[in-house]
C-alpha positions as CSV (number, residue, x, y, z in Angstrom):
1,X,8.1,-0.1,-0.2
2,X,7.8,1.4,3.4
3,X,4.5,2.8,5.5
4,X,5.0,6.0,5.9
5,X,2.0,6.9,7.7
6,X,-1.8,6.9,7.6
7,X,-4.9,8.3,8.1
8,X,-8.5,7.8,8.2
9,X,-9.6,8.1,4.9
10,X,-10.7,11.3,3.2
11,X,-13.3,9.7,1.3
12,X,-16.1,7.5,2.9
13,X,-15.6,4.8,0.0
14,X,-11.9,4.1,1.8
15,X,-11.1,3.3,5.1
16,X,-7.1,4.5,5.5
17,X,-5.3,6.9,3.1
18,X,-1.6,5.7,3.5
19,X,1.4,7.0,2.3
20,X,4.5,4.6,0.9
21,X,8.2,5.3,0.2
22,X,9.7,3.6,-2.3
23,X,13.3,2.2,-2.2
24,X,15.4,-0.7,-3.8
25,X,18.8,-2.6,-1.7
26,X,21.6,-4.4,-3.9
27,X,22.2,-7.9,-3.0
28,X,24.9,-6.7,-1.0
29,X,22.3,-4.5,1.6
30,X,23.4,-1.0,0.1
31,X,21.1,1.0,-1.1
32,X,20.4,1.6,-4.7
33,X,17.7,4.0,-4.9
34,X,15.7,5.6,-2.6
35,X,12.9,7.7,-3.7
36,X,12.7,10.6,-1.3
37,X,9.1,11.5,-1.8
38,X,5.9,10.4,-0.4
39,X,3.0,8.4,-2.2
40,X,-0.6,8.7,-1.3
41,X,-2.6,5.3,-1.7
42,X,-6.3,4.7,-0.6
43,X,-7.1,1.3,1.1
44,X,-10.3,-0.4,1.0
45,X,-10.7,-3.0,3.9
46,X,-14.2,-4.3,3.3
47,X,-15.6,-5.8,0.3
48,X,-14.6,-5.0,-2.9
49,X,-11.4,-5.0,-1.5
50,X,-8.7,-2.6,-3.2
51,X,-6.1,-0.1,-3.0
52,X,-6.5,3.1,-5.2
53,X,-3.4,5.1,-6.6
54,X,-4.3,8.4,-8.6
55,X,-7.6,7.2,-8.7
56,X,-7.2,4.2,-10.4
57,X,-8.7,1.4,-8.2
58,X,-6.7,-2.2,-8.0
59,X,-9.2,-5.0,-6.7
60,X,-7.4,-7.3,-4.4
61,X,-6.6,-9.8,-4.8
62,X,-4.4,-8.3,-7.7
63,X,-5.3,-10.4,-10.9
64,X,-2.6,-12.1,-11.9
65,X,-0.3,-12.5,-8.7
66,X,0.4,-11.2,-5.7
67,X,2.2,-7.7,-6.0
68,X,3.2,-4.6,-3.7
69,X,-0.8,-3.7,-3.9
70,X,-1.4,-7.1,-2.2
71,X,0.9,-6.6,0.4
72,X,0.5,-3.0,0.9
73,X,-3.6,-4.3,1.6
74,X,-2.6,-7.4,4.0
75,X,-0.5,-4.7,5.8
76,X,-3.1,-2.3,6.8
77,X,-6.3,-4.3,6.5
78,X,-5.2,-7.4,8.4
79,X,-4.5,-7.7,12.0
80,X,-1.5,-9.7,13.7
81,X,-3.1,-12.4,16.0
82,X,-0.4,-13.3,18.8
């Protein structure tokens, strides 16, 4: 999954729409599919935390693990501190 871009949100119940690319390398680095289309997501910083994918929200943490809606959160909601 890549960030493909962003936005302020649309709706006042998100703060970023985002939108992902999805892709998958072979152990060897070449590439063995790579989706050529554009995903819209909705990310919700502040509590209750969650990203929203055809309207369907996913609370975050994800139950049950950590998954691409976990990292697709951390990635937009959390700042680098140097």
């Amino acid at each position: 999954m890549s960030l493909v871009g962003n936005q302020a949100a649309a709706s006042v119940e998100y703060d970023y729409d985002v939108f992902i690319s999805l892709s998958k390398t072979r152990a060897d680095g070449d590439a063995a599919y790579s989706d050529p289309g554009k995903h819209k997501a909705s990310v919700r910083c502040h509590p209750p935390q969650a990203v929203s994918v055809r309207g369907v929200d996913y609370p975050i943490p994800t139950p049950g693990g950590t998954d691409w809606k976990d990292d697709l959160w951390r990635t937009v909601c959390t700042s680098s501190i140097s």
